[in-house]
C-alpha positions as a printed Julia matrix, in Angstrom:
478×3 Matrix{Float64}:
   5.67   14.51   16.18
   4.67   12.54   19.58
   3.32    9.25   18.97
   1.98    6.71   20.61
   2.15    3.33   18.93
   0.07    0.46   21.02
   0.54   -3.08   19.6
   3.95   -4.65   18.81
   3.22   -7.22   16.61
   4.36   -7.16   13.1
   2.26   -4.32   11.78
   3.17   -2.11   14.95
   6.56   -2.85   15.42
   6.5    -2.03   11.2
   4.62    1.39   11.78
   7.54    2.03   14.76
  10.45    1.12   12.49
   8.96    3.48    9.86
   8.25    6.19   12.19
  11.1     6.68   13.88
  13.41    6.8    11.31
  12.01    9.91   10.51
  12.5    11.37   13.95
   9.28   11.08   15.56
   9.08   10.62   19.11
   7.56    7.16   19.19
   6.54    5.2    22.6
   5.18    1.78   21.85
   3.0    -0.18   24.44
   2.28   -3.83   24.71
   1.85   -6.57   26.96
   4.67   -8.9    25.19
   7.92   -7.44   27.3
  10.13   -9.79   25.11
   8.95   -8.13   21.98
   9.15   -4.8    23.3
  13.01   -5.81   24.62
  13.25   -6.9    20.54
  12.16   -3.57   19.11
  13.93   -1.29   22.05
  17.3    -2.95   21.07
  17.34   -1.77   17.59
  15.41    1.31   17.62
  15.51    4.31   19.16
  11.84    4.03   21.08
  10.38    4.07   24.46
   8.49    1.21   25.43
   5.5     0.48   28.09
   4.89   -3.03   29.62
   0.63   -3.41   30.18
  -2.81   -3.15   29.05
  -3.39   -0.75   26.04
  -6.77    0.08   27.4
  -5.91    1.43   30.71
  -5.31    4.89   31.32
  -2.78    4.61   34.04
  -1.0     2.45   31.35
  -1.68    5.68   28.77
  -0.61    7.86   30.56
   2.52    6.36   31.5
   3.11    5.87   27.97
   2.69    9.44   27.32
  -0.73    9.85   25.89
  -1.59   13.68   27.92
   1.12   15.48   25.17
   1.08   13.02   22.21
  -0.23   14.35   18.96
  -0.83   10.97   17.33
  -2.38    7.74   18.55
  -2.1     4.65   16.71
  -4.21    1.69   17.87
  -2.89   -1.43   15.98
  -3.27   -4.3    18.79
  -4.64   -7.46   17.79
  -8.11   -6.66   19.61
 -10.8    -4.69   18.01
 -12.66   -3.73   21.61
  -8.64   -2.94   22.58
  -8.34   -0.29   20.16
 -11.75    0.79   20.39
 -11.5     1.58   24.26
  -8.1     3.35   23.96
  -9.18    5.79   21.19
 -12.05    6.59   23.21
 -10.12    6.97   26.51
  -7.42    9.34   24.48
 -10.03   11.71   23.04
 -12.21   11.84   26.17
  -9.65   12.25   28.88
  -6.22   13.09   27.12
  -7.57   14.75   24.18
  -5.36   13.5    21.72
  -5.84   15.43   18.69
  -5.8    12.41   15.82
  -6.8     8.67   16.89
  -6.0     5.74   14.51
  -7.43    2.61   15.45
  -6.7    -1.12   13.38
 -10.43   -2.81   13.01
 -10.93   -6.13   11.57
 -14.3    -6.82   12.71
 -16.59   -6.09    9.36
 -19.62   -4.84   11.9
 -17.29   -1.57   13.46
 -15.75   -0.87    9.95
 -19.35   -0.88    8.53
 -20.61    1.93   10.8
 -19.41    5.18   10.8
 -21.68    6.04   13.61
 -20.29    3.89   15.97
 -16.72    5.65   14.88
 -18.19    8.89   15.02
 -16.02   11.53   18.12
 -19.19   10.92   20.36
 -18.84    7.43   20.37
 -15.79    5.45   20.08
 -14.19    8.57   18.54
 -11.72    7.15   16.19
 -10.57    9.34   13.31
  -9.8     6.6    10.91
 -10.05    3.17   11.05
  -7.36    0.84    9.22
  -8.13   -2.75    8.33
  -4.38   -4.18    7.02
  -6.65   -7.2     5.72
  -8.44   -5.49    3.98
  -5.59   -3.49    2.46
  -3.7    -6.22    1.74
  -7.08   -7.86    0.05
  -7.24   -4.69   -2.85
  -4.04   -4.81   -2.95
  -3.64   -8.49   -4.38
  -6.78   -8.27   -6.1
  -5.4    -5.39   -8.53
  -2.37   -7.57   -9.04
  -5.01  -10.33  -10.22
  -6.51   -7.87  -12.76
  -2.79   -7.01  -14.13
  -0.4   -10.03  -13.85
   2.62   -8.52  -15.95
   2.61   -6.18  -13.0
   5.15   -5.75  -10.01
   2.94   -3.23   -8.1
  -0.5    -1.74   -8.52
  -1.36    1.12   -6.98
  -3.86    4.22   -7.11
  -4.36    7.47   -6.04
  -7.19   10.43   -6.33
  -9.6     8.08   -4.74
  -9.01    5.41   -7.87
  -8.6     7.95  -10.73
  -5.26    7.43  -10.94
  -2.56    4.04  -11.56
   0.84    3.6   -10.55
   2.17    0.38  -11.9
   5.24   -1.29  -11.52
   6.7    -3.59  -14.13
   9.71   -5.22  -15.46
  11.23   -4.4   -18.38
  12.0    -7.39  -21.03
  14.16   -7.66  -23.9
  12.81   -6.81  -26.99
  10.14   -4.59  -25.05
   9.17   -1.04  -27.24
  11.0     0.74  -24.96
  14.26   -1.12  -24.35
  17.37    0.74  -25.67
  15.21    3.44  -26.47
  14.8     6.84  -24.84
  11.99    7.61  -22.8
  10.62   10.69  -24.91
   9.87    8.1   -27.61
   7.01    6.36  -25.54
   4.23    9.18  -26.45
   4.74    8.13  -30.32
   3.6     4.36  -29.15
   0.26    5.29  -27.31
  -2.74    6.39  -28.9
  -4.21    9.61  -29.25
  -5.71   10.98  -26.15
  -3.71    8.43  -23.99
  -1.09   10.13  -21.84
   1.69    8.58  -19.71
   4.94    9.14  -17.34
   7.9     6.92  -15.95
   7.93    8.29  -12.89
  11.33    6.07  -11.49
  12.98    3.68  -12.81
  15.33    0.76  -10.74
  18.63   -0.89  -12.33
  20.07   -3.47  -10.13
  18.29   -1.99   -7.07
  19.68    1.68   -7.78
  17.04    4.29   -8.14
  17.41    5.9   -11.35
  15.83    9.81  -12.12
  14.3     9.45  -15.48
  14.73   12.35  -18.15
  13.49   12.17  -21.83
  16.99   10.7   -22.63
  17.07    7.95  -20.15
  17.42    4.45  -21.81
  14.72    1.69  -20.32
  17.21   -1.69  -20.18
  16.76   -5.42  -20.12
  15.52   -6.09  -16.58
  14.62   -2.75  -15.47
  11.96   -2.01  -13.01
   9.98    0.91  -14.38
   7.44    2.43  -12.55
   4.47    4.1   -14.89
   1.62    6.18  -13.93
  -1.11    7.4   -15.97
  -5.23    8.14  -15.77
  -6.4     4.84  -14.65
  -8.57    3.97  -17.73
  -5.9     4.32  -19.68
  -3.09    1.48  -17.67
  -4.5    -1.8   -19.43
  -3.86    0.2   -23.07
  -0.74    1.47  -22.08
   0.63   -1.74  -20.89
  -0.49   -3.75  -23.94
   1.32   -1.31  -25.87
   4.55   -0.9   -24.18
   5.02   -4.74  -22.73
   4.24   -8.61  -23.36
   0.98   -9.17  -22.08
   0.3   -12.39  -20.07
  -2.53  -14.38  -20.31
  -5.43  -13.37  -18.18
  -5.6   -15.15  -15.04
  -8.45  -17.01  -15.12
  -7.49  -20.19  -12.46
  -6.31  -19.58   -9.35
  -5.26  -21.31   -6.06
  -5.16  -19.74   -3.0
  -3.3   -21.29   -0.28
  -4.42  -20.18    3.5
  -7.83  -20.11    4.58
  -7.09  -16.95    6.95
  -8.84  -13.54    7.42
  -7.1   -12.87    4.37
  -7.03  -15.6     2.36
 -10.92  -15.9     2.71
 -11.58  -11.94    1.47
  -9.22  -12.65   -1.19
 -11.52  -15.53   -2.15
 -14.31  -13.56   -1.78
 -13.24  -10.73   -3.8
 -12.27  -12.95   -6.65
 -14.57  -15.86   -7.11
 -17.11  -14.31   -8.93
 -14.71  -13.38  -11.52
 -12.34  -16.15  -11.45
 -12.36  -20.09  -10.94
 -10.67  -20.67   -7.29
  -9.69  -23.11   -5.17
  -8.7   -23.04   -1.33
  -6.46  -25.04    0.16
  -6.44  -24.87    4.15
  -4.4   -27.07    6.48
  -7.34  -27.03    9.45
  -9.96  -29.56    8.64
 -11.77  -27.43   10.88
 -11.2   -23.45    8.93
 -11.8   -25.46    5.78
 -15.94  -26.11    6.83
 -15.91  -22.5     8.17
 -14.49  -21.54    4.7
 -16.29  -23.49    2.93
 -19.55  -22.94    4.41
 -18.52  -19.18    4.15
 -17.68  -19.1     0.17
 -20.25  -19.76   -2.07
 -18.06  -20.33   -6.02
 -15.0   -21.21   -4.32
 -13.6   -25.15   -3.78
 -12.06  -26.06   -0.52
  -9.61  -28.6    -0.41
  -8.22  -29.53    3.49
  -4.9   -30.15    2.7
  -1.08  -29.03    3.2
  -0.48  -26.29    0.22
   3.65  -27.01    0.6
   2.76  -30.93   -0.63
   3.72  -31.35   -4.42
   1.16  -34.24   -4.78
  -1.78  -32.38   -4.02
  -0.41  -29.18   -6.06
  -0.25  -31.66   -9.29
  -3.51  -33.48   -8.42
  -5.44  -30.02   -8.76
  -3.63  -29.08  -11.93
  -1.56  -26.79  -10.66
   0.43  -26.55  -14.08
  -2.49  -25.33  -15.54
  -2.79  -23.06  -12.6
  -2.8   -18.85  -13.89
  -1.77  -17.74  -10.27
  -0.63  -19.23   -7.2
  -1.22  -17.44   -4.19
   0.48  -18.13   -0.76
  -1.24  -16.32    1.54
  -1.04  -18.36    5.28
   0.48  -17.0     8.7
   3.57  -18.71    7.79
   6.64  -17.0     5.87
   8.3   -20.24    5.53
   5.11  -22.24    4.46
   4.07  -19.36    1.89
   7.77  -19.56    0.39
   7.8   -23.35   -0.19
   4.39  -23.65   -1.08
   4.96  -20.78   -4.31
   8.4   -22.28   -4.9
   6.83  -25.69   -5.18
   3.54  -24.48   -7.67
   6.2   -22.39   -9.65
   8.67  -25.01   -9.76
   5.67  -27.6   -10.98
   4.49  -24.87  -13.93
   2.65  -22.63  -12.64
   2.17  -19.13  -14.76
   2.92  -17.34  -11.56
   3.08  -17.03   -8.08
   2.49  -14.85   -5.28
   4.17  -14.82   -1.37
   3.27  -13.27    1.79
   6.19  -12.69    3.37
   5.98  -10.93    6.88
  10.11  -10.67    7.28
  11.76   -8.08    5.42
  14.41  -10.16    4.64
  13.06  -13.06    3.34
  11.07  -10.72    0.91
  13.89   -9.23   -0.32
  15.85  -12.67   -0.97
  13.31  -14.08   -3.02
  11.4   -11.76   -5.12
  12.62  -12.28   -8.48
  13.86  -16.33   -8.0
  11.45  -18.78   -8.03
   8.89  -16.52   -6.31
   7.54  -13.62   -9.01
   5.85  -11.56   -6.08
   6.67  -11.07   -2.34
   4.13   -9.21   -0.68
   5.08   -8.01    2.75
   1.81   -7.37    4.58
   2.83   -4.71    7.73
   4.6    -2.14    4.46
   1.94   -2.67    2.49
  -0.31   -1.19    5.21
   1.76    1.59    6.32
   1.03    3.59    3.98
  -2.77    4.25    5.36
  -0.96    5.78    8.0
   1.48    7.71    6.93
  -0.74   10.01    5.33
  -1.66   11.0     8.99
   1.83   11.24    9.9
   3.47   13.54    6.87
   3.15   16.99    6.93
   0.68   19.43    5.14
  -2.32   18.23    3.44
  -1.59   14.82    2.45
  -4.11   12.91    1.3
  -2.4     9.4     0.63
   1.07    7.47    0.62
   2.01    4.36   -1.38
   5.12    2.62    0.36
   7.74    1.22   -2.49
  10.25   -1.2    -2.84
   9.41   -2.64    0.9
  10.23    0.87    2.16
  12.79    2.16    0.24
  11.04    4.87   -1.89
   7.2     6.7    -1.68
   4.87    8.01   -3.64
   2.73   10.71   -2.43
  -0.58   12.77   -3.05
  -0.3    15.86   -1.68
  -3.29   18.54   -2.25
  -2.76   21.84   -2.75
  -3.74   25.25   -1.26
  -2.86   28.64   -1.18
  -2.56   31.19   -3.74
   0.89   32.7    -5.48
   1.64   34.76   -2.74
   1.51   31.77    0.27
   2.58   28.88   -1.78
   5.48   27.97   -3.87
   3.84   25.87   -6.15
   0.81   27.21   -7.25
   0.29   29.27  -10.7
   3.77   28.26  -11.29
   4.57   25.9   -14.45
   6.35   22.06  -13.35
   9.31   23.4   -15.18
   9.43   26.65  -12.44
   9.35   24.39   -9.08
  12.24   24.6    -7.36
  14.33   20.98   -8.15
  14.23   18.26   -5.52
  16.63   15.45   -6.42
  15.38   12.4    -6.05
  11.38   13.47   -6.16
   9.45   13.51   -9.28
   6.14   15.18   -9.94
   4.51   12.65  -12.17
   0.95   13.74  -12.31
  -1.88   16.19  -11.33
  -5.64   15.53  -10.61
  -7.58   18.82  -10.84
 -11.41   18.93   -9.9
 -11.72   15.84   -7.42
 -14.61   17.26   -5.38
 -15.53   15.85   -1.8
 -14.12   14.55    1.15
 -12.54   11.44    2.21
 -15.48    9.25    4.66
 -13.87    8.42    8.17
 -13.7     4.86    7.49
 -11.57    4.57    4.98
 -13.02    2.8     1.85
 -10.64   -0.04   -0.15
 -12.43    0.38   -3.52
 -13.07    3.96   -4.62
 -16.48    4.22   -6.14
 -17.84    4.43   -9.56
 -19.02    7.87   -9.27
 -15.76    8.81   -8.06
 -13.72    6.87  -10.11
 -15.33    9.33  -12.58
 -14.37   12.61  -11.07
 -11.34   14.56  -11.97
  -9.45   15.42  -14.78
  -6.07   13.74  -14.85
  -3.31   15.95  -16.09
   0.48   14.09  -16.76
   2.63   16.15  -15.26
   4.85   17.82  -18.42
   6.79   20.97  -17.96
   4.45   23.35  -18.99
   1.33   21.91  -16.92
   0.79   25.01  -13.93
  -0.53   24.04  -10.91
  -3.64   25.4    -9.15
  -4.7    25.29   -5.5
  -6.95   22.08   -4.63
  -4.75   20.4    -7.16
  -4.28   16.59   -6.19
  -0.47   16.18   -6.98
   1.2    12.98   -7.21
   5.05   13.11   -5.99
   7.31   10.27   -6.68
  10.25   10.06   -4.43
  13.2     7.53   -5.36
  14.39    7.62   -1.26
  12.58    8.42    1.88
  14.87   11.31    2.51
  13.33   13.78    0.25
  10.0    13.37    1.83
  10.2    15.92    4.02
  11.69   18.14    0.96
   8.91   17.36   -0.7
   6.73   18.91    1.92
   8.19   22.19    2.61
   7.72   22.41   -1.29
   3.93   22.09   -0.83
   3.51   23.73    2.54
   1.45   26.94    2.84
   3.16   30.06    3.99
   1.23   31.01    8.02
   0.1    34.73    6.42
  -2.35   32.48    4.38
  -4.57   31.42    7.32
């Protein structure tokens, strides 16, 4: 696939990184040539020095024969005039464009082809902003994640000693839950190697297991199979940022909060924004201030400024002075990865997190949503299904009959979701949707019908595209 990538800060240089190692023809533009010298060196990439918005500058990146366009610069009016310049004179065939201004995301008129013509519009604050806020609803867990338009959890957690499941075999976890409550492990991760669970597989001590079930039925499951923390109840947020404020926004209705920004200035604007929510202008890495508002009594820390280094010594600092828990934004890869499990209980890195909105316009076939894992490593997919017997290879056929894939696991089915996705994509899933569809754990006998939504867990990137010749539909059927 041709795509054309403009923006190289740290969500577009992400998107590139993830793109290309799946051999996509990617050309990124931007006006920073340093960063695009930084991003050329260690991938394989074109780049384009200029204005995003131009035309000449399109089309010298490409844009007449690209079959993607990905608008993640840090302008709204930027992405806005690009999209509308690549439908209108290049005709590009799919237009993403990153929005962070609440008035475009809240009109799909003004998104509509006619107008600014963009197909989908991502807001990584946004994102980011569920995405925490689920973690705030389940603190024992590692990840939180859903799929079929909210009818379905993924949920990552770490197995403890003394757990129900530890040094037992997985087929004994159905004789734990209730009646009517189904579940599956869908992967499992010992000492960063990706494990393919079977009935036999033993959970150990420090395991990360990865469990999926109907989404009504996660907070049973999980009191059942793990020690529950306390509910989170306090919590300090440090950062008063675009997403540090929705995240305050989101919660303090629910929750008691407290803000703690560094700019005497984005504290009034914060303040004067938030209506539950107390402000403290302040330096979130100082220990004094931490103790003076309690922080040991704190249920969740969360670090959540522009800085990597800030957001690691401020959570280091709150977890190091008692509190329950604490949560980093961490934009480098590598920091992430050094310390998640230390002192710091979550490391978020904001650019994966919102890759996945786009890959589901990237993969092949019908894909209707991608969950990045393990800060890359792994996927989870929901791929719908069409065809009938004689076009597909999946459909009528029982689990048990599908052609093996090592490394991919089909952990669920969704059968009767009704509707289509709205062009602006929606964070929160609705009630009335939340309702729809009948969620099916994916056992051997379960056969799969066309306009199933399936849910594919795949330990390692390279069975992706495995995964979707599986699900493609043979040409005869159009």
């Amino acid at each position: 696939m041709k795509i054309v990538i403009l923006g190289a800060g740290q969500v577009g240089g992400s998107v590139a990184e993830g793109l290309v190692s799946e051999n996509n023809d990617i050309t990124i533009v931007d006006t920073d040539a340093v960063r695009l010298r930084y991003l050329q060196d260690r991938h394989d990439l074109r780049t384009v020095v200029g204005d995003a918005s131009l035309p000449s500058v399109l089309r010298e990146a490409g844009i007449a024969d690209a079959d993607l366009l990905i608008a993640v610069t840090q302008s709204d009016p930027t992405n806005l005039v690009a999209c509308t310049v690549a439908q209108r004179l290049f005709n590009v065939p799919t237009r993403i464009a990153r929005l962070r201004s609440r008035d475009f995301l809240a009109s799909e008129t003004l998104l509509a082809p006619e107008n600014f013509a963009v197909d989908y519009a991502l807001c990584p604050e946004q994102v980011i902003t569920s995405y925490i806020v689920r973690l705030v609803e389940f603190p024992e867990a590692l990840q939180v994640l859903s799929f079929a338009r909210g009818r379905v959890a993924l949920v990552g957690v770490r197995a403890y000693a003394g757990g129900l499941l530890v040094g037992k075999p997985i087929k004994e976890m159905r004789r734990h839950l209730k009646p009517g409550i189904d579940a599956r492990i869908a992967a499992i991760y010992r000492r960063d190697q990706a494990l393919t669970p079977t009935g036999e597989t033993h959970v150990e001590d420090g395991d990360e297991v990865f469990l999926l079930a109907a989404d009504e039925h996660i907070r049973p499951i999980m009191c059942e199979m793990r020690r529950m923390l306390t509910p989170v109840r306090r919590v300090v947020i440090a950062g008063g940022g675009a997403i540090g404020l929705r995240v305050a926004q989101a919660l303090e209705r629910d929750y008691q909060i407290k803000l703690i920004e560094y700019s005497a200035a984005r504290a009034e604007r914060v303040a004067a924004t938030l209506r539950r929510t107390l402000v403290l202008q302040g330096d979130a890495t100082d220990g004094e201030l931490l103790q003076q508002e309690a922080i040991d009594e704190t249920d969740l820390f969360l670090a959540l400024t522009n800085d990597d280094e800030d957001n690691i010594m401020a959570a280091s600092q709150a977890k190091q002075l008692g509190c329950q828990r604490v949560l980093a934004l961490i934009n480098r890869r590598a920091y992430a990865d050094l310390v998640q499990g230390g002192p710091i209980d979550i490391a978020l890195s904001p650019a994966q997190i919102s890759i996945g909105e786009l890959l589901a316009h990237v993969r092949r076939g019908d894909v209707a949503q991608v969950h990045v894992l393990r800060r890359g490593a792994a996927e989870a997919l929901e791929v719908v299904v069409h065809g009938d017997r004689a076009s597909s290879r999946v459909v009528g056929r029982r689990i048990a009959e599908l052609p093996p894939i090592p490394g991919a696991t089909v952990a669920a089915i969704v059968r009767g979701l009704n509707g289509s996705e709205p062009v602006v994509a929606s964070s929160e899933p609705s009630a009335e949707q939340e309702q729809q569809g009948e969620v099916l754990i994916a056992h051997r006998d379960v056969v799969i019908a066309s306009g199933d939504h399936v849910i594919v867990f795949c330990l390692n990137k390279k069975v992706v595209k495995k995964v979707e010749q599986l699900f493609a539909v043979g040409f005869h059927f159009f």
